[in-house]
C-alpha positions as CSV (number, residue, x, y, z in Angstrom):
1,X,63.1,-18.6,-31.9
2,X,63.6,-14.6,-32.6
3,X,66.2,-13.2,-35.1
4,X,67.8,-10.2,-33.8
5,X,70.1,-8.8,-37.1
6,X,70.1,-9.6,-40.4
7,X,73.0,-9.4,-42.6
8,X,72.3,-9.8,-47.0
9,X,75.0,-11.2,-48.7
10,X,74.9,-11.6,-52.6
11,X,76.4,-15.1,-53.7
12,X,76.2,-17.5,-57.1
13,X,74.9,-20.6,-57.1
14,X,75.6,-23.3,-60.2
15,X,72.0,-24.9,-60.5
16,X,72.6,-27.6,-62.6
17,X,75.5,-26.3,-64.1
18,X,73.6,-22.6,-65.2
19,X,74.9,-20.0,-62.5
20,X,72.4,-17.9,-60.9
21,X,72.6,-14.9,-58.3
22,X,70.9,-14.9,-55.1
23,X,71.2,-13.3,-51.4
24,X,71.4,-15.3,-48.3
25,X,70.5,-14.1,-45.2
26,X,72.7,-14.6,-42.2
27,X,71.5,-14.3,-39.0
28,X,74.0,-13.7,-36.3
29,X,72.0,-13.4,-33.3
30,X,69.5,-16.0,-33.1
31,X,67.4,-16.5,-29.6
32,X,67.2,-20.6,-29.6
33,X,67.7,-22.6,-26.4
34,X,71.1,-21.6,-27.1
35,X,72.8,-18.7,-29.1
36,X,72.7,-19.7,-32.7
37,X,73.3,-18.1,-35.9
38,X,71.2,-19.2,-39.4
39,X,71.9,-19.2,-43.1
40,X,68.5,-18.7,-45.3
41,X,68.5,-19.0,-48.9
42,X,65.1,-19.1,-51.2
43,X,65.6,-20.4,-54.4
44,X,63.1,-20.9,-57.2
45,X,60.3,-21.0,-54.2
46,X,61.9,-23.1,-51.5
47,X,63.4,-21.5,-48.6
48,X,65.8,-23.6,-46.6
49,X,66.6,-22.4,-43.2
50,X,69.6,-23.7,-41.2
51,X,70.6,-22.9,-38.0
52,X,73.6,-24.4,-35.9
53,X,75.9,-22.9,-33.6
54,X,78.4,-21.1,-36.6
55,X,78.0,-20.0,-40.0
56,X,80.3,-22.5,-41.0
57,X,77.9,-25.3,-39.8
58,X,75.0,-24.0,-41.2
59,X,76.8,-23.2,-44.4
60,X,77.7,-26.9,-44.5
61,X,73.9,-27.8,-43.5
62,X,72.7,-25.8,-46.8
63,X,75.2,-27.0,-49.1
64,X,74.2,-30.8,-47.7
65,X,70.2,-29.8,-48.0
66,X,71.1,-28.7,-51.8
67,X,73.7,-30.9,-53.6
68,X,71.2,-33.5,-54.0
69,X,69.4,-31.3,-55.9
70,X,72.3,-30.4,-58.4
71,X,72.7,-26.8,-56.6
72,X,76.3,-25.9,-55.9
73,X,77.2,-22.6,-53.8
74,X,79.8,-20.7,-55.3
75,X,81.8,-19.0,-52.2
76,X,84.8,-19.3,-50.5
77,X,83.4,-21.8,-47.6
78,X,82.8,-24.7,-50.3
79,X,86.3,-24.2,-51.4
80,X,88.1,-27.4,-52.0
81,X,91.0,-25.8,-49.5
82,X,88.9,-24.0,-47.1
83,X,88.6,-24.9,-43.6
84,X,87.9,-23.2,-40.3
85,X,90.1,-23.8,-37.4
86,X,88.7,-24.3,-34.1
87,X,89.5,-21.1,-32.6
88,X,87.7,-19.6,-35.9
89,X,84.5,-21.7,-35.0
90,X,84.4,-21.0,-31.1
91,X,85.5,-17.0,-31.4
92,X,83.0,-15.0,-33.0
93,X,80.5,-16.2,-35.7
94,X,82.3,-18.9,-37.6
95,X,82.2,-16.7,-40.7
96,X,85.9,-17.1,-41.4
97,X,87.6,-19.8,-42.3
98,X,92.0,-20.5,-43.7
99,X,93.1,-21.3,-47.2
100,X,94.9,-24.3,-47.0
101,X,98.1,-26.4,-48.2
102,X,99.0,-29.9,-47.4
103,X,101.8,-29.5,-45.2
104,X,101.8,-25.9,-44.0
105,X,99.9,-24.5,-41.3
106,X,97.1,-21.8,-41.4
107,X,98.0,-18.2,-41.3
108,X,97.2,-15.0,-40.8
109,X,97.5,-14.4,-44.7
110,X,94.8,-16.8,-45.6
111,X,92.1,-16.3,-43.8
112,X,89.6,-15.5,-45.7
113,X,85.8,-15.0,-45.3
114,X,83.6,-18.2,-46.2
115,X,81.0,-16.3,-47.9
116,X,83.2,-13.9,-50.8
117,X,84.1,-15.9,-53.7
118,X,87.4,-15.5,-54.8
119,X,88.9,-16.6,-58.2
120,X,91.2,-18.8,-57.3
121,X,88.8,-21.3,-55.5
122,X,87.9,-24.6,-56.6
123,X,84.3,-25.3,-55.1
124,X,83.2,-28.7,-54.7
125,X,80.8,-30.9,-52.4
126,X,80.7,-31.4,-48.6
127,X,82.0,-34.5,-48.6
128,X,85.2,-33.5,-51.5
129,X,86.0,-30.7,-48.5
130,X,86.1,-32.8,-45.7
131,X,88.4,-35.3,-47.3
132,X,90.6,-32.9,-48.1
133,X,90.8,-31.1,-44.9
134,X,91.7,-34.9,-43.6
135,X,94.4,-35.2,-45.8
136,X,95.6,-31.8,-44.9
137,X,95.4,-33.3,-41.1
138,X,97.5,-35.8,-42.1
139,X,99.6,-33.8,-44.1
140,X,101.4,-31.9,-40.7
């Protein structure tokens, strides 16, 4: 595996319920068998490196790696409301994602990128997400 860019983004984590500032490193142009893009976070010592075909996939592959251990991340793409659409995973990086509301579409004024942190987001856990994205399937 070589990295070719590296991009710092500063983001919050809730540790337990004390929040904490860190940077993540995103990798955009990572030379696997395939073209891959990775998310690596230290905190307090232990690195956690995940790599996967889109930021959004890796970014679920941290926050899976760190919920058991009481760490939330606080940024848009563990947004209760917050899902990628297909086109957003298969164009580009993966590193946007749409605000959503049971029984509207997607649009162009809610896309939003998965790793700001705007105010009006509820974060919660993987699994909290999913279901709502499901219901928000549903919902159409």
């Amino acid at each position: 595996m070589f990295v070719i860019s590296v991009e710092l983004k500063h983001l919050e984590i809730s540790n337990n319920g004390h929040i904490e500032a860190y940077e993540i490193a995103l990798n955009d142009e990572v030379l696997s068998p395939e073209d891959h893009v990775s998310i690596e976070l230290t905190i307090h010592g232990e690195q956690f490196l995940c790599i996967q075909v889109n930021y959004f996939e890796a970014l679920l592959e941290l926050r899976s790696k760190l919920e058991p251990k009481g760490i939330q991340i606080l940024c848009n793409g563990a947004g209760l409301n917050v899902y990628p659409s297909r086109m957003q995973l298969n164009m580009g990086y993966g590193d946007t994602a749409y605000k959503l509301n049971k029984g509207k579409q997607g649009n162009l004024a809610g896309i939003i990128n998965i790793f700001d942190q705007d105010k009006d987001i509820e974060f919660v856990d993987v699994m909290r997400q999913e279901k709502f994205y499901e219901e928000w399937l549903k919902s159409l």
